[in-house]
N, C-alpha and C positions, 0 to 999 in steps of 0.2 A: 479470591483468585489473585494472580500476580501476576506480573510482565510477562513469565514465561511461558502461563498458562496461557495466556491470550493471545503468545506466538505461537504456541501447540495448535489453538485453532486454527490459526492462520493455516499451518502447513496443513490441518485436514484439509480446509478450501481447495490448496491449490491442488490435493490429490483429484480435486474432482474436475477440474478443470482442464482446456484444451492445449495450455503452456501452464507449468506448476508454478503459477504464481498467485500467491492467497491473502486477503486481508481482511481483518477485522475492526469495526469500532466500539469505543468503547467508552462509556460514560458514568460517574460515579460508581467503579469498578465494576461495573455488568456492562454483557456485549447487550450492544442495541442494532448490532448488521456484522452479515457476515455474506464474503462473496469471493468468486475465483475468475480467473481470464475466460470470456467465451469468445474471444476475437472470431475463431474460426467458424462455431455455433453458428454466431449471427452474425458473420459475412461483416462484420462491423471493427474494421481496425482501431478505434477505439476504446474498446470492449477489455482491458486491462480488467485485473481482482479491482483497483483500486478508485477505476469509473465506475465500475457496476456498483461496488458498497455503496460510495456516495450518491448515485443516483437512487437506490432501493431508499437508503435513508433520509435522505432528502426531501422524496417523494410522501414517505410515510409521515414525515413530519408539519410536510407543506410549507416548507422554507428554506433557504437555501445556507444558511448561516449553521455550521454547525462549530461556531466558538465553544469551548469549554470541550470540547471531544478530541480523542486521541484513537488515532490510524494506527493497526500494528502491521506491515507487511511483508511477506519473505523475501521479496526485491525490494532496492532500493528504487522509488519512486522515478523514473522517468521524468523529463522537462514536461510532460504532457499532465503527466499523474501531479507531479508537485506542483503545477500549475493550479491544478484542480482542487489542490491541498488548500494553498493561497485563497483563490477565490471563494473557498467556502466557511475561511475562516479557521480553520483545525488547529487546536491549542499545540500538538505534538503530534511527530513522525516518528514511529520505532518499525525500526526493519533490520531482516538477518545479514543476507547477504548485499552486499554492494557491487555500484554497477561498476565498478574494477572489475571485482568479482566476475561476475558475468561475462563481462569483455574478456576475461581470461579463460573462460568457458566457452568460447564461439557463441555466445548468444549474440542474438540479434540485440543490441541498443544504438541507445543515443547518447556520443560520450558526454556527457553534461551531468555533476552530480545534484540533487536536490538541494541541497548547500547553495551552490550557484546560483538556481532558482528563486531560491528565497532571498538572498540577497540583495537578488536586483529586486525585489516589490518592496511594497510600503509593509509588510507582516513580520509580527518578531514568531516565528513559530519554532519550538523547540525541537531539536534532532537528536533522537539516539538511535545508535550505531550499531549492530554487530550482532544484536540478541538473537541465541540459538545460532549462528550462524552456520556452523558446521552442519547442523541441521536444516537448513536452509540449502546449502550448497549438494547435499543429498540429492535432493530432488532432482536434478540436474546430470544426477550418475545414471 
């Protein structure tokens, strides 16, 4: 598989989801989690695509470290989401649409890009930008 395939999942997630936002992780190019927004489900503002994978795999794992893995997601990670990116160690961030993006959609964010996030902590974690994006920004129509 490749980056794009692993965005392709992504966008199924967030079809299933209660905001279309969907991610995937992914480790020696096989997914090992896949998850979509249930903020609304479980009454849980939290509840982002991008908590829920890491929490599912995390869990599955019984460790909270997941170095050497890369997050694919159809948003750009939120201050909350990329926080979570940080503290879990994630080698790489690829996501379609950015939260410009969004903010130019009336979504609801927080204008802070994951860039920023990263910067301020101690992690070099790598960021790529745009994949599928038009595809991404779909979701949203």
């Amino acid at each position: 598989m490749n980056p794009e395939d692993f965005m392709r999942l992504a966008l199924e997630e967030a079809r299933k989801g209660d905001a279309p936002y969907g991610a995937v992780i992914v480790k020696d190019n096989e997914v090992v989690a896949l998850a979509h927004n249930t903020v609304r489900r479980d009454s849980d503002p939290s509840a982002h695509a991008e908590i829920n994978v890491i929490r599912s795999l995390t869990t599955k794992l019984k460790n909270p470290s997941l170095e050497g893995y890369t997050i694919y997601t159809t948003g750009e990670p939120c201050p909350m989401c990329a926080s979570a990116c940080i503290w879990t160690g994630l080698s790489e961030i690829i996501y379609g649409a950015s939260i410009e993006d969004l903010v130019s959609l009336h979504q609801s964010q927080i204008h802070i890009s994951c860039d920023e996030v990263i910067a301020k902590s101690s992690r070099k974690i790598k960021v790529r930008k745009g994949l599928l994006r038009e595809e991404c920004l779909q979701l949203f129509q």
